[in-house]
C-alpha positions as CSV (number, residue, x, y, z in Angstrom):
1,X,-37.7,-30.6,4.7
2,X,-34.7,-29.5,2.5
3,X,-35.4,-26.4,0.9
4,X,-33.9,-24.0,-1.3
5,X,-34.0,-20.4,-1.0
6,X,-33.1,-18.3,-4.2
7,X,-32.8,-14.3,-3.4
8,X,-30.6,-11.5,-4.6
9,X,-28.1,-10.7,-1.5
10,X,-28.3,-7.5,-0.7
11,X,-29.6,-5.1,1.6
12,X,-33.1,-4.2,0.0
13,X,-36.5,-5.9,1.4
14,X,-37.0,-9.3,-0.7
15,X,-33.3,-10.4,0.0
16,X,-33.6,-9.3,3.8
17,X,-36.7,-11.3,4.0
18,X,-35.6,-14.3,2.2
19,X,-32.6,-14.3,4.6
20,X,-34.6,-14.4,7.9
21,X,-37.1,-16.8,6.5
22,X,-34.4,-18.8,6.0
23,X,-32.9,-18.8,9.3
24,X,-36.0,-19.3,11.3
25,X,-36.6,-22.3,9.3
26,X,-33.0,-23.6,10.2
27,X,-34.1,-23.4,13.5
28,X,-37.0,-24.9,13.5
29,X,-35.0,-28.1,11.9
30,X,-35.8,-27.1,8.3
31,X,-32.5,-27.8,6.0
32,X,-31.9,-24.3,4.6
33,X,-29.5,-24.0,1.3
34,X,-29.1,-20.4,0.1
35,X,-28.4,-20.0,-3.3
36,X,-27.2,-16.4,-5.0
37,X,-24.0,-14.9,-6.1
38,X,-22.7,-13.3,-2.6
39,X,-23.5,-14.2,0.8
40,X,-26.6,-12.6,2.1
41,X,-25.5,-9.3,4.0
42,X,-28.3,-10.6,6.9
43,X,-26.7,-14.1,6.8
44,X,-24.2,-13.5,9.7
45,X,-21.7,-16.2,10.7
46,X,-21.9,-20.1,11.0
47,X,-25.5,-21.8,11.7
48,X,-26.9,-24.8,12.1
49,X,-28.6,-26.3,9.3
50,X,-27.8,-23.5,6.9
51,X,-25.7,-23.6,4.1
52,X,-24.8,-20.9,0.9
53,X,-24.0,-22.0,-2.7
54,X,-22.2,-19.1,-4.8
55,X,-23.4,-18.6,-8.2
56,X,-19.7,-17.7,-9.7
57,X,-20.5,-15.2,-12.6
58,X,-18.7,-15.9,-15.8
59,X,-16.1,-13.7,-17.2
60,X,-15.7,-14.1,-20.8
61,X,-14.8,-11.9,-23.2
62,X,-17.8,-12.5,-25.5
63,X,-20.1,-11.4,-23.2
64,X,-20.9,-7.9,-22.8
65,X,-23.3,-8.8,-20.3
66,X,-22.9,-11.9,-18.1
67,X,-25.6,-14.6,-18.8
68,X,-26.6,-14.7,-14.9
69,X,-29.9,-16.3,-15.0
70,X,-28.5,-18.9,-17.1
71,X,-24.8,-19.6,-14.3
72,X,-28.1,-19.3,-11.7
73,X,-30.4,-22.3,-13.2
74,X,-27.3,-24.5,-13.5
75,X,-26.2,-24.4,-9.6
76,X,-30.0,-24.7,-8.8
77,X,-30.0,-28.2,-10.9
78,X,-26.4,-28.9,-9.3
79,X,-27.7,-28.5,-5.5
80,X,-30.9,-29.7,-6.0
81,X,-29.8,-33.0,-7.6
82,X,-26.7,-33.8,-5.0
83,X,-28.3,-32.2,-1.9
84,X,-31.6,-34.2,-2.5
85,X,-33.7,-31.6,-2.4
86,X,-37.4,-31.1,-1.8
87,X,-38.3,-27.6,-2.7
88,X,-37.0,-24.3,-4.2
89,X,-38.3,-21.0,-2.8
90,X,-37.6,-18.4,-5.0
91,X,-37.9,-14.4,-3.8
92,X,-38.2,-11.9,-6.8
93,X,-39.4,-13.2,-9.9
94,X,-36.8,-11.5,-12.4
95,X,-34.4,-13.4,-12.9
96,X,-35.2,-16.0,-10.2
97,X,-38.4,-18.2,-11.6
98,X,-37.5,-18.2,-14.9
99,X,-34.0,-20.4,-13.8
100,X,-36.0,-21.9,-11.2
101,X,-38.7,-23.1,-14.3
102,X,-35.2,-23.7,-16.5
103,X,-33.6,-26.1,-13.6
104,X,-36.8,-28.0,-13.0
105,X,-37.6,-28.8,-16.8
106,X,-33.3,-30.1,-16.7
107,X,-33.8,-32.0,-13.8
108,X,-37.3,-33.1,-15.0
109,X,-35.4,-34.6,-18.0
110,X,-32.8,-36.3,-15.5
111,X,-36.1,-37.9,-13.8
112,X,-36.5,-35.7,-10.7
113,X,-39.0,-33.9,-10.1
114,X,-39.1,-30.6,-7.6
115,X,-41.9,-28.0,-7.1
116,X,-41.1,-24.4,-6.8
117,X,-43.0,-21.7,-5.3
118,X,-42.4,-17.9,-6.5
119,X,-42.7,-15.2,-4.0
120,X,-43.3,-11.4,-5.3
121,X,-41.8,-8.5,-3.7
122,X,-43.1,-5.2,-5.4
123,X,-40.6,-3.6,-8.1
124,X,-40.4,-7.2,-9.7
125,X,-43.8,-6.8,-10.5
126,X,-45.0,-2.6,-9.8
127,X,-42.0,-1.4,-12.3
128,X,-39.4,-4.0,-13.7
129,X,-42.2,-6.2,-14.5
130,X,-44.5,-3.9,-16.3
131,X,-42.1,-3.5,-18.9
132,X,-43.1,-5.2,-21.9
133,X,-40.2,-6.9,-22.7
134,X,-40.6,-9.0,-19.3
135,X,-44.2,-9.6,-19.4
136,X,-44.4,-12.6,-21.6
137,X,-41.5,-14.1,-19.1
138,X,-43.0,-13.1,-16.1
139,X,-46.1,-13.9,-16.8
140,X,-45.4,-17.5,-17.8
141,X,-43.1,-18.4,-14.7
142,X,-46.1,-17.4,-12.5
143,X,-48.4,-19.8,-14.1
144,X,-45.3,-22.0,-13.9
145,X,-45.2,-22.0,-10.6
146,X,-46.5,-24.7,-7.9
147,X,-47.3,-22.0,-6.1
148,X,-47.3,-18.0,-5.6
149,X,-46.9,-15.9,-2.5
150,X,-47.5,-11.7,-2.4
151,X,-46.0,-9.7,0.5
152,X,-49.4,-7.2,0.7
153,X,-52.7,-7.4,-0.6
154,X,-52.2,-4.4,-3.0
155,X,-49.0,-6.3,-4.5
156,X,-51.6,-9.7,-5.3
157,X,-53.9,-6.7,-6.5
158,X,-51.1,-5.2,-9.0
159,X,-50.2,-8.9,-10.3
160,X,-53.5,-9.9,-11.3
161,X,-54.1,-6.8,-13.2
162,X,-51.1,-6.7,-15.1
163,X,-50.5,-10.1,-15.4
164,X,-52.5,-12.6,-17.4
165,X,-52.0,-15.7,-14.0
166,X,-53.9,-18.5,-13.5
167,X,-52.6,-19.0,-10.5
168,X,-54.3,-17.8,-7.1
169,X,-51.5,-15.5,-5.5
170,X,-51.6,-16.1,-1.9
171,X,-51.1,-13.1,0.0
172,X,-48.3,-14.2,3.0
173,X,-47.1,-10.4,4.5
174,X,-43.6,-9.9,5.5
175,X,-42.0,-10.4,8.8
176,X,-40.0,-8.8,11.8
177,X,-38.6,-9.9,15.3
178,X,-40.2,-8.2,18.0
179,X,-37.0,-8.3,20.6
180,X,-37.4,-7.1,24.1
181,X,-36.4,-3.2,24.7
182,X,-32.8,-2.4,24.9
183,X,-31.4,-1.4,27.7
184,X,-32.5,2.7,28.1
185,X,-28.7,3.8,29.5
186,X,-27.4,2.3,26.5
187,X,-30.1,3.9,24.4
188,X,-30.1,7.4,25.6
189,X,-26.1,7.0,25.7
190,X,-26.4,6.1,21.5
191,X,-29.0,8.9,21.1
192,X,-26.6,11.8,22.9
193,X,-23.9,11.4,19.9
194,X,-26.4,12.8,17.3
195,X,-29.2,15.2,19.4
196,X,-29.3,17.4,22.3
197,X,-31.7,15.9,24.6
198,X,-34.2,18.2,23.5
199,X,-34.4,17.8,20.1
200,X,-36.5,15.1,18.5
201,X,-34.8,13.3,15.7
202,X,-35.8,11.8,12.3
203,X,-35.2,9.1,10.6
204,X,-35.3,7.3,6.9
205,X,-33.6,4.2,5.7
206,X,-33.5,3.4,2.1
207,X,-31.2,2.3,-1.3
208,X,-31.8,5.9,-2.5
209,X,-33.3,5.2,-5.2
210,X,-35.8,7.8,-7.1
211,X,-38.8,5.8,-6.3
212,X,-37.9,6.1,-2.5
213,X,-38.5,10.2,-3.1
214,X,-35.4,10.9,-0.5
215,X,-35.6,14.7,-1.2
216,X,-39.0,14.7,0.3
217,X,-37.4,13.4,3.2
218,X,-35.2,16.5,3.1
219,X,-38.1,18.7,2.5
220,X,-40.5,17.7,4.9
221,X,-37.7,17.8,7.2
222,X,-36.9,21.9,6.7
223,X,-40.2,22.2,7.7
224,X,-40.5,20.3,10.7
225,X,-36.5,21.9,11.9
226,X,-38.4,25.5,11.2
227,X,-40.7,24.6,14.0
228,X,-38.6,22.2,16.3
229,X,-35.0,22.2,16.1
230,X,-34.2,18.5,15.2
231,X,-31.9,16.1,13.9
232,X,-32.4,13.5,10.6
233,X,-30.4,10.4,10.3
234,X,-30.1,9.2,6.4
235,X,-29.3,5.6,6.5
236,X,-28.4,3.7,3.3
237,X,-27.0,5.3,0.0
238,X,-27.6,5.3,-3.5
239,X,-28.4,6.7,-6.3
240,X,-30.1,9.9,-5.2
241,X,-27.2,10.5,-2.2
242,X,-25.3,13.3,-4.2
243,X,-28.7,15.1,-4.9
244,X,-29.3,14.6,-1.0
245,X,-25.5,16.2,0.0
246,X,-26.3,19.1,-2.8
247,X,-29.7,19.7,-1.0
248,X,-28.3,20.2,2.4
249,X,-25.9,22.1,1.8
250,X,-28.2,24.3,-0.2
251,X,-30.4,24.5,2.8
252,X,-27.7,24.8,5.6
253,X,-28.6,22.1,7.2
254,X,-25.2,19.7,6.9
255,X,-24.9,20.0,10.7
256,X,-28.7,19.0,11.1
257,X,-28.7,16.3,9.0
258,X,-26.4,13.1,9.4
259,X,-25.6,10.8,6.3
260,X,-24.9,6.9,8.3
261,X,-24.6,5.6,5.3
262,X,-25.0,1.6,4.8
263,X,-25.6,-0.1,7.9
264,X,-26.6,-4.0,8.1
265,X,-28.3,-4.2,11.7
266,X,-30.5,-0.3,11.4
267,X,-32.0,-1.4,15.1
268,X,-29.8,0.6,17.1
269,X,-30.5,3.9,14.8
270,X,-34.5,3.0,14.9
271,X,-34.1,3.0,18.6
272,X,-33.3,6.1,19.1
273,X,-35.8,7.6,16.6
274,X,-38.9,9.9,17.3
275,X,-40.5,9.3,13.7
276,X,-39.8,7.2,10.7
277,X,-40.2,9.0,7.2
278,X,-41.0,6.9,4.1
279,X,-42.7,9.3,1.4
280,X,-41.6,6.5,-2.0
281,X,-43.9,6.6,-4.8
282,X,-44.6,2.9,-4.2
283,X,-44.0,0.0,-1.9
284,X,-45.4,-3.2,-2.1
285,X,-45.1,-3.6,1.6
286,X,-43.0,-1.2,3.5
287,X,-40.6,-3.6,5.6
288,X,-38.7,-0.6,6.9
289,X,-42.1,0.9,8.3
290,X,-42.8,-2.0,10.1
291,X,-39.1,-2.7,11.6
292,X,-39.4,1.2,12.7
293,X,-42.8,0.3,13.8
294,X,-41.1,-2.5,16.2
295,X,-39.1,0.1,18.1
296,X,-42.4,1.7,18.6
297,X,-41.8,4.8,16.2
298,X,-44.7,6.2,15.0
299,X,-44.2,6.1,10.8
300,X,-44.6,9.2,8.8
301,X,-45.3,7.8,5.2
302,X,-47.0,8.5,2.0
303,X,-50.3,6.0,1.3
304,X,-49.1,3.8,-1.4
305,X,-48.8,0.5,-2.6
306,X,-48.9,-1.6,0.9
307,X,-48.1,0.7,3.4
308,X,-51.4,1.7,4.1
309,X,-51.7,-2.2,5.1
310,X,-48.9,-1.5,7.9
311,X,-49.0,2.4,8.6
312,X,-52.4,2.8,10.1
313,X,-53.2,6.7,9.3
314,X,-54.3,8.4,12.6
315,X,-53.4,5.2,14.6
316,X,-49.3,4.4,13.9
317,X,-48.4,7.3,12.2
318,X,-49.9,9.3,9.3
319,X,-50.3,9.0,5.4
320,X,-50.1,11.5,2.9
321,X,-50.3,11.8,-1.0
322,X,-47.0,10.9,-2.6
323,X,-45.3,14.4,-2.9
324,X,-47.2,16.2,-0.5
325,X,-44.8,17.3,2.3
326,X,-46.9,20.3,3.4
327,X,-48.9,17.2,4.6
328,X,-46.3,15.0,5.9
329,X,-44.0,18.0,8.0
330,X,-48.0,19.2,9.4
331,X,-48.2,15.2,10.6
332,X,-44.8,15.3,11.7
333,X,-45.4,18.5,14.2
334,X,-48.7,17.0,15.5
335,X,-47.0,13.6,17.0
336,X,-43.6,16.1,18.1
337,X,-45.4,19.4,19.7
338,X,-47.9,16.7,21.9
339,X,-46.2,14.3,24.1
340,X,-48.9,12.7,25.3
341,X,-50.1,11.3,21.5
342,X,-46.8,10.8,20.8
343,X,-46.7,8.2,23.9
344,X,-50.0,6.9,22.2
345,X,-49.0,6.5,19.0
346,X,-45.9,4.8,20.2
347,X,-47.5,2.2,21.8
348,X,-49.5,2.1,19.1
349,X,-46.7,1.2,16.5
350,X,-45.2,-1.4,18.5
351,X,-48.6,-3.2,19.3
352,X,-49.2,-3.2,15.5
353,X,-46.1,-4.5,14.6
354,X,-46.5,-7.5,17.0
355,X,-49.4,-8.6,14.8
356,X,-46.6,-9.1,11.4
357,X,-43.9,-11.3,14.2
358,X,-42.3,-14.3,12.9
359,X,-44.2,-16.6,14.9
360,X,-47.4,-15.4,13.1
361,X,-45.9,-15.1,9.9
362,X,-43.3,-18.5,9.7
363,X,-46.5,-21.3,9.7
364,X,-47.9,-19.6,7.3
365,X,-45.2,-20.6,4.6
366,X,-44.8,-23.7,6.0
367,X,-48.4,-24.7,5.3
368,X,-47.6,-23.5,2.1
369,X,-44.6,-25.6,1.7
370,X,-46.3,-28.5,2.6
371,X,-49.4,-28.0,0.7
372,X,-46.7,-28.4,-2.5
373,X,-45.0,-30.8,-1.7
374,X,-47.5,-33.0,-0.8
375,X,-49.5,-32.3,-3.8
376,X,-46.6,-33.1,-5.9
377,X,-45.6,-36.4,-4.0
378,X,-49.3,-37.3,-4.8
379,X,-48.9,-36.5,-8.5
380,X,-45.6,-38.6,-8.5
381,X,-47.3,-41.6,-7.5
């Protein structure tokens, strides 16, 4: 099948999943043609059966603010019409299925026809899309859809309360590779440039935005280092980093607490990890739980959105209401002052991860696919 994938590039769940959904498709013989403005940060170098299409962004002085969505639904009509193409697979809905819907009714009018399927995400639909001004919009691309996929069961829950659908969201969850163990030497030798071997260390990976509630990493974190002397590793940046910097060195704690900054492959600083902190307001899925999960950390997460659908309380880790930290540095000491459920919850993490692999995950939109373009071959004719 040639399909196209349209996703926003960057580093942030939807365009890391669109990426590896992509790739595993390629290999599986699927023709793969990324479409966005930059090349996917997970994209890597050459493959087989993969190819990117830039969107080039306009720059004309009569524009204050570039007409993207409208530069977007032309190169999906331009690829799709010389790349014979079966399919578009679009990841976010703002602005991605309302070009998608633009370039099929143009190519519609050139007399071919291609399906597209929508997948949601979580702030395309939990904040961006709640705004009114983008409700109409969103609301008629879903039901403009051939088909539309959710990452969690709370995300299909959120879209059919706020939105007026007709469509039956199917609930497809995100992904990970569950690779073999690296090599411990090379582990512990990684680990020893950031903690003593005594001291446990913490982790949290994010954009750093507000809704990702970074300072109550910081703050559950005092409490934990109050009881057990320990390290934190911030990976990503953001918004909320300078409120972050002003926080530690409020607290004394610059020598305790490690800013990465952006990294593309986080495995080697999960590896290393003792517990994963995610305390956001919401998330649709948690894909940063579950990769965490995969290097069999034991999460440490508030119980919103989807996570509760990855982050088993009492079993991988432990929820908490957003905000409460009292909570989440209490859940932190329990898995840290008792090796033995640590060890438990460990193996715990990594045997729950296995159940969201690829190889579980992948047929699942390729029935999907399938399903589509059959039924709109049999429509055709």
């Amino acid at each position: 099948m040639k399909i196209a994938i349209v996703l926003y590039p960057t580093f942030g769940g939807s365009g890391v999943v669109a990426t590896e959904l992509g790739k595993a498709l390629a290999k599986k013989g699927h023709e793969i043609h990324f479409i966005t403005y930059s090349q996917p940060v997970r994209l890597g170098s050459f493959l087989e059966n993969i190819y990117y299409h830039e969107v080039a962004v306009t720059d004309y002085p009569l524009f204050e603010y570039q007409p993207y969505e409208t530069e977007l639904a032309s190169k999906i009509v331009d690829v799709v019409k010389y790349e014979k193409l079966d399919l578009l697979h679009v990841h976010y809905a703002i602005p991605h299925a309302s070009a998608a819907f633009m370039a099929k009714q143009i190519l519609l009018s050139q007399g071919i026809h291609i399906p597209f399927i929508t997948t949601l995400h979580g702030t395309d639909i939990t904040l961006v899309g709640k705004d009114p001004s983008f409700e109409p919009v969103i609301t008629f691309c879903l039901n403009q859809s051939d088909a539309v996929t959710a990452v969690s069961e709370s995300l299909k829950k959120d879209t059919l309360e706020h939105f007026n659908t007709k469509k039956e969201v199917h609930v497809i969850p995100n992904f990970i590779q569950v690779d073999e163990v690296t090599d411990s030497s090379e582990t512990v030798s990684i680990r020893e440039r950031y903690a003593l071997p005594h001291e446990p260390i913490l982790c949290h990976v994010s954009n750093f935005r507000k809704v990702k509630r970074v300072e109550d990493v910081l703050h559950t974190f005092v409490k934990v280092n109050k009881k057990i002397p320990s390290k934190l590793l911030l990976v990503g940046d953001g918004p909320e980093r300078a409120n972050i910097d002003v926080l530690c060195r409020k607290y004394g704690l610059c020598d305790q607490v490690i800013m990465i900054g952006k990294v593309r492959d986080t495995s080697h600083v999960l590896e290393i990890s003792d517990l994963f902190l995610l305390p956001s307001e919401t998330e649709s899925f948690g894909l940063v739980a579950l990769e965490a999960m995969a290097k069999s950390v034991p999460v440490i997460s508030s119980n919103t959105g989807g996570i509760p659908e990855v982050n088993i309380h009492g079993v991988t880790g432990f929820t908490s209401n957003v905000g409460d930290v009292d909570d989440m540095a209490k859940n932190a000491l329990t898995l840290l002052e008792s090796p033995e459920k640590m060890k438990q919850f460990r193996a715990n993490a990594l045997e729950r991860a296995k159940l969201f692999s690829l190889e579980r995950v992948l047929p699942q939109y390729e029935d999907i696919y399938l399903s589509v373009v059959e039924k709109y071959l049999s429509q055709k004719a």
